[in-house]
N, C-alpha and C positions, 0 to 999 in steps of 0.2 A: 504494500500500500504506500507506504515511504516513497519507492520511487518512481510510483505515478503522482506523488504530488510535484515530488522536485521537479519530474517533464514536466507538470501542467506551468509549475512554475514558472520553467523556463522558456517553454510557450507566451507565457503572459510577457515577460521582460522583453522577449523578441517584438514582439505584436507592437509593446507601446512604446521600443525606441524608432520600429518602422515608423511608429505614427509620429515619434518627435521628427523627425528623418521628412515626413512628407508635410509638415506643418510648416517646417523652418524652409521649402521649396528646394530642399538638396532633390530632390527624386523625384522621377516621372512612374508611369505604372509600372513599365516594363523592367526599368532600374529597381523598382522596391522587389519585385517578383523574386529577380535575378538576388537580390539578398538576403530576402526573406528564405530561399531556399537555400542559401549557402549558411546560412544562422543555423537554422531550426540540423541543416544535416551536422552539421557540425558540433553540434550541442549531442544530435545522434550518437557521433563516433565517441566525443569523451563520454558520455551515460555508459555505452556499451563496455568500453578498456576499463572504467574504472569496475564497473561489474565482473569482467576476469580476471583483476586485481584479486 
């Protein structure tokens, strides 16, 4: 259960710095997409290593 909060968590952190990200006009749609998927994977691979830790 723990580590579906810390994903949900870290879902949520991704989410609202995109949305700092597209408030302050750094980012168009396809720019936030393209980070939003390199965040959220990347959050993937450290959850996963530190899980075979």
């Amino acid at each position: 259960m723990k580590g579906k909060v810390n994903n949900d968590q870290h879902i949520l952190n991704v989410i609202h710095k995109a949305f700092d990200k597209g408030q302050q006009g750094n980012m168009d749609t396809n720019t936030m997409i393209h980070w939003l998927k390199q965040e959220l994977q990347s959050g993937y691979t450290i959850d996963t290593n530190q899980k075979a830790l």
